[in-house]
N, C-alpha and C positions, 0 to 999 in steps of 0.2 A: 437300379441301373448303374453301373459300371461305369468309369471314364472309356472303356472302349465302345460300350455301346452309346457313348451321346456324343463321338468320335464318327462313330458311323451312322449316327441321325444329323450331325453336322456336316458329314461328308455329302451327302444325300442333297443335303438343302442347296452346297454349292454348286452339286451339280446341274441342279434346278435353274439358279440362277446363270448357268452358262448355258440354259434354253430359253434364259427369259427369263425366268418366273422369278418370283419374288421371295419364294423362301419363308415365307413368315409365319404368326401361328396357329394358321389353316395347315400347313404344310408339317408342320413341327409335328401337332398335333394327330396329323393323318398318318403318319410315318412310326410313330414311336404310342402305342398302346400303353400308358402306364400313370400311377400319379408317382409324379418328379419326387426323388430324391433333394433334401436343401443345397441348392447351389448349382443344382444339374442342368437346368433351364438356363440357366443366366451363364453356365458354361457354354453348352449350346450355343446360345445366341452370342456370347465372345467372340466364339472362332466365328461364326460366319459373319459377323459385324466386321471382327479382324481382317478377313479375309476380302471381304468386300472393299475396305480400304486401302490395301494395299497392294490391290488384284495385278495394278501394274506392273512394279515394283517386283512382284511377286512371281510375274509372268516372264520380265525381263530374265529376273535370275533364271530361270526355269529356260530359257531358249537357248539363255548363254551356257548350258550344260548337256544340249542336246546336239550329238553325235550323228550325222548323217540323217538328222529327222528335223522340222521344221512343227512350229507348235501348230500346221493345220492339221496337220497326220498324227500327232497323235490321237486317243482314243479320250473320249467327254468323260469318262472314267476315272483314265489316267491322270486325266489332266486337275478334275475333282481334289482326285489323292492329294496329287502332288502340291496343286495348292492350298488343301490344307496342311499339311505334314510341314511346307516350308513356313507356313505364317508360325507353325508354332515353333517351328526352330531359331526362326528367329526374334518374335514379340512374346514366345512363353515358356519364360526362364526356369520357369520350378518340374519341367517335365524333359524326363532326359530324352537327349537325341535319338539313341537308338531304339527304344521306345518307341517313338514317335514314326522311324522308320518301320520299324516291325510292325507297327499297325496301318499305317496305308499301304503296306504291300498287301497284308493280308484283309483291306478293303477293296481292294483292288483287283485280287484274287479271289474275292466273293464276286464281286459284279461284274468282273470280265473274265478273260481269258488266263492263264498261267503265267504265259507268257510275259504279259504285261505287267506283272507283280514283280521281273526280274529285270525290268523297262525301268519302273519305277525305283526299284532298289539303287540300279546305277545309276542313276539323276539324283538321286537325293544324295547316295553315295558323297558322288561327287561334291556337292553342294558341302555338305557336311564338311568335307576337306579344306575347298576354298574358306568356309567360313573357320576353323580351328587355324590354318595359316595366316590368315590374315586379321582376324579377332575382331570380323565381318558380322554379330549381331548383337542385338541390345538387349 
């Protein structure tokens, strides 16, 4: 398994958890058919640990970048991506940005519309900006 494919078992789980659910590893498990590569698992459960921590934080940014849209309107999807793509932009240093964007467009663009994948782009876009201007992550 791929860091994009435990990218898109972590995407998966977040969005789990913006229905509720727990995410954990009934879910992990159910989603992703394989025995783990060393460190994949526990990559996995970073990002959505990460994510869950700083779901706020993480949301605030994300509203402060949205353009004529309010975070109820976007799509459980979008919003998945987005929160993962920004926790790792800004709590995981060793994976580069654009990267990081190219792949939840293109998770994005698996589980939704086209559209959304260029929804996504622009927000993170953005995001990316403010934070190289201002030297806005850790």
């Amino acid at each position: 398994m791929s860091r994009k494919s435990a990218r898109c078992a972590a995407m998966q789980m977040v969005f789990e958890d913006l229905f509720g659910g727990e995410g954990g590893e009934e879910t992990l498990l159910g989603l992703i058919a394989y025995v783990p590569e060393e460190g994949e698992k526990e990559f996995i459960e970073g990002l959505v640990a990460g994510v869950r921590e700083h779901a706020g934080e993480i949301d605030s940014l994300i509203a402060s970048h949205l353009r004529n849209w309010t975070m109820e309107r976007i799509s459980r999807v979008s919003h998945a991506a987005l929160r993962l793509a920004v926790y790792e932009m800004k709590w995981v240093p060793d994976v580069p940005k654009g990267v990081v964007i190219q792949e939840a467009v293109q998770l994005t663009q698996r589980f939704d519309e086209e559209a959304e994948g260029r929804f996504v782009n622009g927000v993170l876009s953005g995001i990316l900006r403010e934070m190289e201007e201002t030297g806005n992550h850790e």
